[in-house]
C-alpha positions as CSV (number, residue, x, y, z in Angstrom):
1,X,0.0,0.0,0.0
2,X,1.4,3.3,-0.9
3,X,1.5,6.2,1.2
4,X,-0.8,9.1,0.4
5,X,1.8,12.3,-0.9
6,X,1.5,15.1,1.6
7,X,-0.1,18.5,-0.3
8,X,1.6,21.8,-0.3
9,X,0.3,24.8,0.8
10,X,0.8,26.9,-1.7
11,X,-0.3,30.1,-0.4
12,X,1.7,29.9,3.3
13,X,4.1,29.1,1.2
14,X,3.7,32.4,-1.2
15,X,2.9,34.7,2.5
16,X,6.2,33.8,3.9
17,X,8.2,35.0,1.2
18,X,6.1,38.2,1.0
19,X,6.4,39.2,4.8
20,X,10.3,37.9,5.0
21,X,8.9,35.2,7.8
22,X,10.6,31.3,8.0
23,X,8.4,27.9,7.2
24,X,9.5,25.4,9.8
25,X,8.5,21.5,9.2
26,X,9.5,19.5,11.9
27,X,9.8,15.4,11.8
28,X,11.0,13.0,14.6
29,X,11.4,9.6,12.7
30,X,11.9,11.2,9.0
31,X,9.4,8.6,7.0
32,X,10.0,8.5,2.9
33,X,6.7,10.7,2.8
34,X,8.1,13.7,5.1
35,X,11.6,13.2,2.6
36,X,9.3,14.0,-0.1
37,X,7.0,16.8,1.3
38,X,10.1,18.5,2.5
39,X,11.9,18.1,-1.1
40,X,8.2,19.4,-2.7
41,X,8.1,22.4,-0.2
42,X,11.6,23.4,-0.9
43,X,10.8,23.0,-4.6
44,X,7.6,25.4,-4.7
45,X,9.6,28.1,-2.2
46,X,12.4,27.9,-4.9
47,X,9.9,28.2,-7.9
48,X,7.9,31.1,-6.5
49,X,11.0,32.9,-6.1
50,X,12.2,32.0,-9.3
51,X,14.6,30.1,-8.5
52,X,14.3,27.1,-10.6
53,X,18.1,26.5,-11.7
54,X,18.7,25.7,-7.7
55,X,15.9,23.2,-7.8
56,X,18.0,20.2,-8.8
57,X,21.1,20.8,-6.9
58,X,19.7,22.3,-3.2
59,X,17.2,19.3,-3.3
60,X,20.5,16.8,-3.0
61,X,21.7,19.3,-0.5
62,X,18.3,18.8,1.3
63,X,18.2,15.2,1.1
64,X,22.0,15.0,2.3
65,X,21.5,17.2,5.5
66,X,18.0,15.8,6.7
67,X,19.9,12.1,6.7
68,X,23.0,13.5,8.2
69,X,20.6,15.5,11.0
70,X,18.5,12.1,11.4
71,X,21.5,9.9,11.6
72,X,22.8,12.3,14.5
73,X,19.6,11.8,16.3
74,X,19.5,7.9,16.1
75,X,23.1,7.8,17.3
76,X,22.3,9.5,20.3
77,X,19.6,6.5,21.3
78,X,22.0,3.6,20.0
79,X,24.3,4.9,22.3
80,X,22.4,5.5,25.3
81,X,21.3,1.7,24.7
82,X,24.3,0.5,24.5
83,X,25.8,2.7,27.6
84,X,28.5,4.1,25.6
85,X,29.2,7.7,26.4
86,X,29.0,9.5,22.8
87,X,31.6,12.1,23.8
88,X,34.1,10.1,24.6
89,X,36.2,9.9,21.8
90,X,37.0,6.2,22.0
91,X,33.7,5.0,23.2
92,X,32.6,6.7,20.1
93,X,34.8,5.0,18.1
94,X,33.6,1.3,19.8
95,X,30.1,2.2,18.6
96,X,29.8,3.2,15.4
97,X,32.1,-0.2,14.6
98,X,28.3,-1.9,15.0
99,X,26.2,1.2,14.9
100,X,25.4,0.8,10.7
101,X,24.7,-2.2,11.0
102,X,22.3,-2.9,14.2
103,X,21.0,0.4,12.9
104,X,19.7,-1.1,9.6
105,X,18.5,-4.4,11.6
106,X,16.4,-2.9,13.8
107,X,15.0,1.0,12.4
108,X,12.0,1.1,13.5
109,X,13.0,0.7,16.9
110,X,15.4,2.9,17.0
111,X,12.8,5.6,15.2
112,X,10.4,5.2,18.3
113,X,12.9,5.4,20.9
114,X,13.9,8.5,18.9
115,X,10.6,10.1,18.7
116,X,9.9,9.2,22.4
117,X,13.0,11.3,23.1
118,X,11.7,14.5,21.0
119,X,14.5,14.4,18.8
120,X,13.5,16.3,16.0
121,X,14.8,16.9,12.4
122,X,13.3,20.1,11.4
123,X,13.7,22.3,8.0
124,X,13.5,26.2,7.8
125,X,13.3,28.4,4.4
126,X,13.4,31.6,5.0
127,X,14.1,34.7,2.3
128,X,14.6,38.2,3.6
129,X,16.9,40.9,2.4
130,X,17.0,39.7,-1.0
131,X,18.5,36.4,0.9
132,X,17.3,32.7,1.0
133,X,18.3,30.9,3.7
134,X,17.9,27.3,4.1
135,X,18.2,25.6,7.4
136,X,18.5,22.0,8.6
137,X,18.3,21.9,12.7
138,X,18.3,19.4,15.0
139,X,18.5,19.0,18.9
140,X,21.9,16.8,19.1
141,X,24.4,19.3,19.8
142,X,27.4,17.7,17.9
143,X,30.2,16.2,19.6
144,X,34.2,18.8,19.4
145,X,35.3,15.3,17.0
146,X,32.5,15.0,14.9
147,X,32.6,18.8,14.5
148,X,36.0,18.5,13.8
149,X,35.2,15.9,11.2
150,X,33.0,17.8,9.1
151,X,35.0,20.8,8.6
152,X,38.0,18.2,8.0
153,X,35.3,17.3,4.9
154,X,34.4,20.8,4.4
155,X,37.8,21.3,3.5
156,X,38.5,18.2,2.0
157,X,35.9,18.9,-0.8
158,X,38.4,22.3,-1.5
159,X,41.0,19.6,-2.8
160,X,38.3,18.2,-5.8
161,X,37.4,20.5,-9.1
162,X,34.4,18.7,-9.9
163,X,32.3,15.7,-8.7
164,X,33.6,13.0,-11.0
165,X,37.0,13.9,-9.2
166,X,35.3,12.9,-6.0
167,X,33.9,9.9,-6.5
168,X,37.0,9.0,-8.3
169,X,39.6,9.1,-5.6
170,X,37.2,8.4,-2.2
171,X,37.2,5.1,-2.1
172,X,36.9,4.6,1.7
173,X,33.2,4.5,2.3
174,X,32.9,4.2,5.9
175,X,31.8,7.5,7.5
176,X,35.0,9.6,7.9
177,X,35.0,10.0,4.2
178,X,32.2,12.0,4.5
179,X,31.4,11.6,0.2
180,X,28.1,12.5,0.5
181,X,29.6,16.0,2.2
182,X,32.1,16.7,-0.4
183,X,29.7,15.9,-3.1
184,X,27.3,19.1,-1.3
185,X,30.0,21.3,-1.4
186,X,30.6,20.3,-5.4
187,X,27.2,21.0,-5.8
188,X,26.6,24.5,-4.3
189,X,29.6,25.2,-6.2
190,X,27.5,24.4,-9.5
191,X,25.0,26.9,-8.4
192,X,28.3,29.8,-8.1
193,X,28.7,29.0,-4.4
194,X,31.2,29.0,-2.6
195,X,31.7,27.0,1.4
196,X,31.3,30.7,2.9
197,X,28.0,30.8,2.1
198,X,27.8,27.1,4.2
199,X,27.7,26.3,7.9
200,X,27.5,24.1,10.6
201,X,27.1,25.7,14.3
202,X,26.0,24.7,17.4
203,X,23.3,26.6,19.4
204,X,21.0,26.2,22.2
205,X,21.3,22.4,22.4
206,X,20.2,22.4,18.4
207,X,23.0,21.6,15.5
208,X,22.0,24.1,12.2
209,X,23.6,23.4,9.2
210,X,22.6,26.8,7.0
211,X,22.8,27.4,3.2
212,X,22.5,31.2,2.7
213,X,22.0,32.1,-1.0
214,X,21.5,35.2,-2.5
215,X,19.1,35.8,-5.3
216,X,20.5,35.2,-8.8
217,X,21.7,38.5,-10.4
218,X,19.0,37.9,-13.1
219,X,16.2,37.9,-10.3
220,X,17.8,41.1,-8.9
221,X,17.5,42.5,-11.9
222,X,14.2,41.9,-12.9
223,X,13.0,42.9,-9.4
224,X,14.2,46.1,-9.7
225,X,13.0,46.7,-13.2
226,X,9.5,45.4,-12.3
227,X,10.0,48.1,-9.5
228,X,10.7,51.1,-11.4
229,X,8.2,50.8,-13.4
230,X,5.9,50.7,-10.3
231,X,7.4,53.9,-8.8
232,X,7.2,56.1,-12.1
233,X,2.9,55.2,-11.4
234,X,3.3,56.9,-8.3
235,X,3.5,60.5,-10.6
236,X,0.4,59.4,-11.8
237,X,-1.1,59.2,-8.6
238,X,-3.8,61.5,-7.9
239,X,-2.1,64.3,-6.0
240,X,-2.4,64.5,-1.9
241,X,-6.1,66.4,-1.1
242,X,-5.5,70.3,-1.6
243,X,-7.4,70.9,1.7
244,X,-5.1,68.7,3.6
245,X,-2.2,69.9,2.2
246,X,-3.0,73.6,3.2
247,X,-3.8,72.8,6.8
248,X,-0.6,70.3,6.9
249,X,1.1,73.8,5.6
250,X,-0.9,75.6,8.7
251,X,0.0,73.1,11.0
252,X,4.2,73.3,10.1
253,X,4.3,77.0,10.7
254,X,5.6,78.3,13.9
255,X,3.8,81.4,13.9
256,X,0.1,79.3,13.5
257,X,-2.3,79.7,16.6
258,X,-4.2,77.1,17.8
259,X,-7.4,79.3,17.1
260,X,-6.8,79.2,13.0
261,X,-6.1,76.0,12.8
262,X,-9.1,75.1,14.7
263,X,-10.9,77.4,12.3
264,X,-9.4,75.7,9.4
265,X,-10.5,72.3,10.5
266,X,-14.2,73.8,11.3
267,X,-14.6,74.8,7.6
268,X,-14.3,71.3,6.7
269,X,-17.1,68.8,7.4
270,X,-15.3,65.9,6.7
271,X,-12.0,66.6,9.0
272,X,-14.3,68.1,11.9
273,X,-16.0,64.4,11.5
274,X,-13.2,62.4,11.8
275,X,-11.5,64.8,14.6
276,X,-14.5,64.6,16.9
277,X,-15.0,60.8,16.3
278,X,-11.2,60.9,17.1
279,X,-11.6,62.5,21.0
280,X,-14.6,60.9,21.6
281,X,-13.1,57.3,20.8
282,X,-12.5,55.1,24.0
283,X,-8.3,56.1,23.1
284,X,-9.1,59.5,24.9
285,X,-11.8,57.9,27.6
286,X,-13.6,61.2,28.1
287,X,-16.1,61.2,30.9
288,X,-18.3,63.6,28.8
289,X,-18.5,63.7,24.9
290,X,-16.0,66.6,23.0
291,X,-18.5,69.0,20.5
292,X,-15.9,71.8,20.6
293,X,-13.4,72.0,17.4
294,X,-11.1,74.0,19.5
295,X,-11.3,71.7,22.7
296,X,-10.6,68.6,20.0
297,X,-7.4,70.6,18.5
298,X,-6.3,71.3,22.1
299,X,-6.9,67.0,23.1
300,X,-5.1,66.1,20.0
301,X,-2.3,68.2,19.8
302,X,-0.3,68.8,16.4
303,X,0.9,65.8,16.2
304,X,-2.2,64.0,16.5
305,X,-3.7,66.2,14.0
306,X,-0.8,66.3,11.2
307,X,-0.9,62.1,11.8
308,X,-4.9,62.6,11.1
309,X,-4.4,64.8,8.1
310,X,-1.9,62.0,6.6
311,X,-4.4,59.0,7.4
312,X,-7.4,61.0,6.1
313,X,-5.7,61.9,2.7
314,X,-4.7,59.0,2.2
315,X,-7.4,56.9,2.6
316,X,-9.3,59.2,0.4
317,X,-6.3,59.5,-2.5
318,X,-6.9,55.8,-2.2
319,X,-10.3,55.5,-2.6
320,X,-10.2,57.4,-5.7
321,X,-7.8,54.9,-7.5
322,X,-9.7,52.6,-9.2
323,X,-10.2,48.9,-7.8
324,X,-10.1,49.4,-4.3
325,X,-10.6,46.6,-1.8
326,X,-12.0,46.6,1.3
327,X,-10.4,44.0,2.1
328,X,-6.7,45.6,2.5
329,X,-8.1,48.6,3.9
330,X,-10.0,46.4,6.7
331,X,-6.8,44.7,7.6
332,X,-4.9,48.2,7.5
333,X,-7.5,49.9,9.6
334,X,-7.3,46.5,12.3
335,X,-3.6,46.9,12.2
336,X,-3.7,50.5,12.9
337,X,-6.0,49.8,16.2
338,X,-3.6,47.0,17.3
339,X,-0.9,48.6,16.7
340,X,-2.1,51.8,19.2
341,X,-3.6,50.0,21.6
342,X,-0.1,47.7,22.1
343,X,1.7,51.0,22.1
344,X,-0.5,52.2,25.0
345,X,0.1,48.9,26.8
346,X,3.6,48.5,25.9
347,X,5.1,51.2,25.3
348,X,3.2,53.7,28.1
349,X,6.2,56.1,28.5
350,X,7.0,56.5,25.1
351,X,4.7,59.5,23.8
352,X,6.0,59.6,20.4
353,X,5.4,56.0,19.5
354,X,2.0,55.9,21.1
355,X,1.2,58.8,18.6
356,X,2.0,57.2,15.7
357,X,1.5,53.7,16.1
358,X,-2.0,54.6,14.6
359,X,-0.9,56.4,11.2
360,X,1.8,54.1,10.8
361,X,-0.5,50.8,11.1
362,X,-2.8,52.2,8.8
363,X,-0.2,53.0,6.5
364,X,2.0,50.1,6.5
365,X,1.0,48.2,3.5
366,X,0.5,51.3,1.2
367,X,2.7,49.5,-1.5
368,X,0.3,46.4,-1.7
369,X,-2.7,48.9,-2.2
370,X,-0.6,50.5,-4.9
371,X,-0.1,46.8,-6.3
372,X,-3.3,45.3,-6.0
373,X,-6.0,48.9,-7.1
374,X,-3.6,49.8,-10.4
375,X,-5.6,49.8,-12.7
376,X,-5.8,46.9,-15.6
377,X,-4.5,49.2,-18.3
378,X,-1.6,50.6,-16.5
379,X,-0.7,46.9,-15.5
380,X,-0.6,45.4,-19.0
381,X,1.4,49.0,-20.2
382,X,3.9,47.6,-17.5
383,X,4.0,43.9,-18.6
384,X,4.5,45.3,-22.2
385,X,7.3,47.6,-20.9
386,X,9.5,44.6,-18.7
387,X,8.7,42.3,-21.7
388,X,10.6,44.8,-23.8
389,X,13.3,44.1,-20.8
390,X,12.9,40.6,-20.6
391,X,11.1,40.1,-17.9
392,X,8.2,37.2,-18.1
393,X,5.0,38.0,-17.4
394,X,5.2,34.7,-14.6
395,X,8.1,37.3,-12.9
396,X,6.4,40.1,-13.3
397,X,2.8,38.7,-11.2
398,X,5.4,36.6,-8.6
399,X,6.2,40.1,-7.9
400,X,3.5,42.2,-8.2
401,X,2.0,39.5,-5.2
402,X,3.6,41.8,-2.8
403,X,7.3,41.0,-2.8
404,X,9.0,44.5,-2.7
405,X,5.5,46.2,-1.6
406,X,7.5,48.2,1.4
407,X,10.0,49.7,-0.5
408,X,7.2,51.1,-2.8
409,X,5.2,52.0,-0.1
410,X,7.9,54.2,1.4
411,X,8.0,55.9,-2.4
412,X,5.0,57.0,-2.1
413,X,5.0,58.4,1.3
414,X,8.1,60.0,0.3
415,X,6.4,61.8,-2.3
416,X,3.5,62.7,-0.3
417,X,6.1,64.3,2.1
418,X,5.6,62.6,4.8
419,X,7.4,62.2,8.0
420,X,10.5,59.8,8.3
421,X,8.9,58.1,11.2
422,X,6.3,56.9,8.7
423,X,8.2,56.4,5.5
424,X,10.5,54.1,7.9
425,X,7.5,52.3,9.2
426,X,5.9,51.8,5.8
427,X,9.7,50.4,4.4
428,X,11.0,47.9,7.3
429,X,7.6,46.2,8.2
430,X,8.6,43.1,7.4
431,X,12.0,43.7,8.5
432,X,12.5,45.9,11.9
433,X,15.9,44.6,12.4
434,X,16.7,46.5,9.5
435,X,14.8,49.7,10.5
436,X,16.5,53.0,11.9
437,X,17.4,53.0,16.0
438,X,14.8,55.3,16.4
439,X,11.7,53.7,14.6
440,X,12.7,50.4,15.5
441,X,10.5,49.7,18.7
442,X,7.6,51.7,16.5
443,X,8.2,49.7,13.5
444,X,8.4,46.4,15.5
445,X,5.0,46.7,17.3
446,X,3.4,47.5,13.7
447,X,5.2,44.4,12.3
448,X,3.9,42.5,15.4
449,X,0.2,43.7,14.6
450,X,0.3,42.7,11.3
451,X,1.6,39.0,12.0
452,X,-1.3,39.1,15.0
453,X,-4.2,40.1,12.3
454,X,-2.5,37.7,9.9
455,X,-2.5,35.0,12.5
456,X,-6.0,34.9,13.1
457,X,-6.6,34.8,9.8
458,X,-4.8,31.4,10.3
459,X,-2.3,32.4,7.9
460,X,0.5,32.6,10.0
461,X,1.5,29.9,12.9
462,X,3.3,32.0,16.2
463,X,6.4,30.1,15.4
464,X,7.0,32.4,12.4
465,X,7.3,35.7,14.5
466,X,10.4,36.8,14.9
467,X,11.6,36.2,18.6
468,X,13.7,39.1,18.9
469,X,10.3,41.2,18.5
470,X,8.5,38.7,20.8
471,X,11.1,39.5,23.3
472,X,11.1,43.3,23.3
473,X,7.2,43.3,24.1
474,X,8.0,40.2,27.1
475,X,5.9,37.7,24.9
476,X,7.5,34.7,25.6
477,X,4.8,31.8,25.2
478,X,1.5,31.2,22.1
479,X,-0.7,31.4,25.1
480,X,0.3,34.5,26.2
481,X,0.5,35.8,22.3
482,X,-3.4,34.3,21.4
483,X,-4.8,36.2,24.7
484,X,-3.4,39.5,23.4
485,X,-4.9,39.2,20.1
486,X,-7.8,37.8,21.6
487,X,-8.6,40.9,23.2
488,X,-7.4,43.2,20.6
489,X,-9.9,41.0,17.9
490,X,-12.9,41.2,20.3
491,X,-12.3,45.1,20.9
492,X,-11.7,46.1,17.0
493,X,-14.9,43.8,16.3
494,X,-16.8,45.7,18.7
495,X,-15.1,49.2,18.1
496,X,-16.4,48.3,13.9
497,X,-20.2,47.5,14.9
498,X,-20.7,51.0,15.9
């Protein structure tokens, strides 16, 4: 009876790549059916990146590293069974004399006494900062020998030009010849490698053996012609609201009172709407409702009003480009309230963050609503101009799906003249590490409140949020995470029914 081929999910697979987070698949006994899902998964991460000249050559690298990883686990148990300390250098050597061999006899009990243990085999893919990374973990932490002996192999394979070479002169097949190894190294060379862009560490109780591999030069390319072409549509953009921009011009000057300002809002219906639904939100928790324009101004402050000014235009130069979905802008608009409300919890002596953790949720995926509301004309003028390029159409909608959508967001809030604080936000959402010092708490609790929508969308598992983040808002456990976003979910939910 065959076993039933494990599907791939297709669009995890395609979210990941956009939002820069890992896939993790964990296995404790490795069946021929996890081989194969993992080898599929890899395959579909590699094609949706474009990627496919890799295929052929990081698949043996997969296969080669789960084994290894696997092979480490089930030597721990052998061991343990047979009271030989794995350490010890010559006890070590006393064991794997029968270890192939009683291994082979007897797998499946080994595998069991494996998985009973919780030793694990697990595979990450990761691509962030133009970067693929490919991991292969697992929680034996490698003996100083056998350490040793694979970067004796690592630099053994430096002695061979090509793989026939190899298998030419190793004859020795027992495991210190490591050709399986050497014949990795060969083959990440094939794919303009070199073994700096391989290793093997030790970490927290886990070996990872990494692959980092940057994206061909031809995908660079193409990326950044796809995304040229994207940023000269921003100067057809409709321009920022003329009544916004004169108040943001009112609200810049030093010598404006808070009186004509006040004024200036007054003579607007739509701002004095939004500003009194503003202060009489539960964020400012008035004990009696604000009807007074110049109390409002006075609640606010100019921050708070230049950070309204930027949310309103936009959201109305949105909403007259054609093909707008309410979709993004209800995920926006749930971001922005998570992103305040975590602000006010977490970050409760930090005014500046807490003032534009709203804008800057709203904002944050301003290049996907550039992407996804351009109009069908403007898109195939596009496709016709990177054809002329040579890019493929299949390039050109892998990256339209979101890829580079931060950098193009920060384009146009550059061109909007908007704050740094924003544009920073909008550009390193999916990357905080990568932000500027001072945005980076601000840009890491909007990053966080987009995984936590996207989560209970159940399209991202808690594993895939960064830690580092996790850790700088004292997160530290999926219970603690859900109850958060519980609460948050339940309050938007209500906060929309009004």
């Amino acid at each position: 009876m065959t076993s039933q081929k494990m599907p791939v999910d297709l669009d995890k697979i395609r979210m990941a790549i956009r939002s820069g987070i890992p896939l993790s698949i964990t296995t404790y006994t490795l069946p021929h059916e996890m081989e194969i899902y993992m080898s599929d998964v890899l395959t579909a991460f590699l094609t949706e990146l474009n990627q496919q000249q890799m295929i052929q050559y990081l698949n043996y690298c997969l296969n080669e590293l789960i084994t290894n990883a696997k092979k480490a686990n089930t030597k721990r148990i052998y061991f343990k069974e047979k009271e030989l300390d794995i350490t010890n250098e010559s006890e070590y050597n006393t064991g794997m004399k029968t270890f192939k061999e009683d291994m082979l006899n007897n797998i499946n009990y080994y595998m069991q006494l494996q998985k009973k243990a919780g030793l694990y085999v697990k595979l990450m893919l990761q691509m962030r900062n133009n970067k693929i990374k490919i991991e292969v973990r697992n929680n034996s932490a490698l003996t100083v020998f056998e350490y040793k002996r694979i970067h004796d192999k690592l630099a053994r394979a430096q002695q061979y030009t090509s793989i026939e070479e190899a298998l030419t002169q190793i004859l020795d097949e027992t495991e210190g010849a490591g050709l399986g190894l050497v014949i990795m190294i060969l083959m990440l060379e094939k794919i303009g490698l070199t073994d700096e862009n391989f290793q093997t560490l030790c970490e927290n109780g886990e070996t990872i053996t990494r692959i980092i591999l940057p994206l061909s030069d031809e995908m660079q390319k193409e990326m950044d012609i796809v995304s040229a072409e994207f940023i000269k549509t921003i100067d057809s953009l409709p321009q920022f609201p003329e009544n916004i921009t004169r108040l943001s011009r009112l609200l810049s000057d030093p010598d404006s009172k808070m009186s004509d300002i006040a004024m200036q809002i007054s003579n607007d219906v739509t701002l004095t709407g939004e500003l009194l639904k503003l202060v009489n939100s539960a964020a400012f928790a008035l004990a009696n409702p604000c009807s007074s324009i110049a109390d409002a101004v006075k609640l606010v402050g100019l921050r708070g009003i230049k950070n309204l000014l930027y949310s309103i235009g936009s959201v109305t130069t949105f909403t007259n480009v054609s093909g707008s979905k309410e979709e993004l802008w209800t995920h926006s608009y749930r971001v922005a309230f998570y992103s305040y409300n975590m602000a006010r919890n977490f970050c409760t002596s930090e005014r500046s963050v807490i003032d534009d953790a709203y804008i800057c949720g709203l904002l944050h995926d301003m290049g996907k609503i550039i992407f996804e509301t351009a109009h069908p004309d403007l898109l195939a003028k596009i496709i016709q101009i990177c054809k002329g390029k040579g890019v493929s159409q299949e390039v050109f909608e892998k990256l339209i799906s979101g890829v580079n959508h931060g950098a193009i967001g920060a384009k146009i809030a550059e061109r909007w003249n908007f704050p740094d604080v924003i544009t920073n936000v909008i550009h390193y959402h999916h990357e905080p590490e990568n932000a500027p010092k001072d945005v980076r708490r601000l840009t890491s609790l909007v990053y966080l409140s987009d995984l936590m929508a996207h989560y209970q969308q159940e399209e991202v598992d808690f594993y895939q949020i960064d830690t580092e983040v996790l850790r700088m808002f004292k997160i530290s456990t999926e219970d603690q995470f859900k109850k958060i976003s519980d609460r948050l979910k339940n309050a938007f939910d209500k906060e929309s029914v009004r």
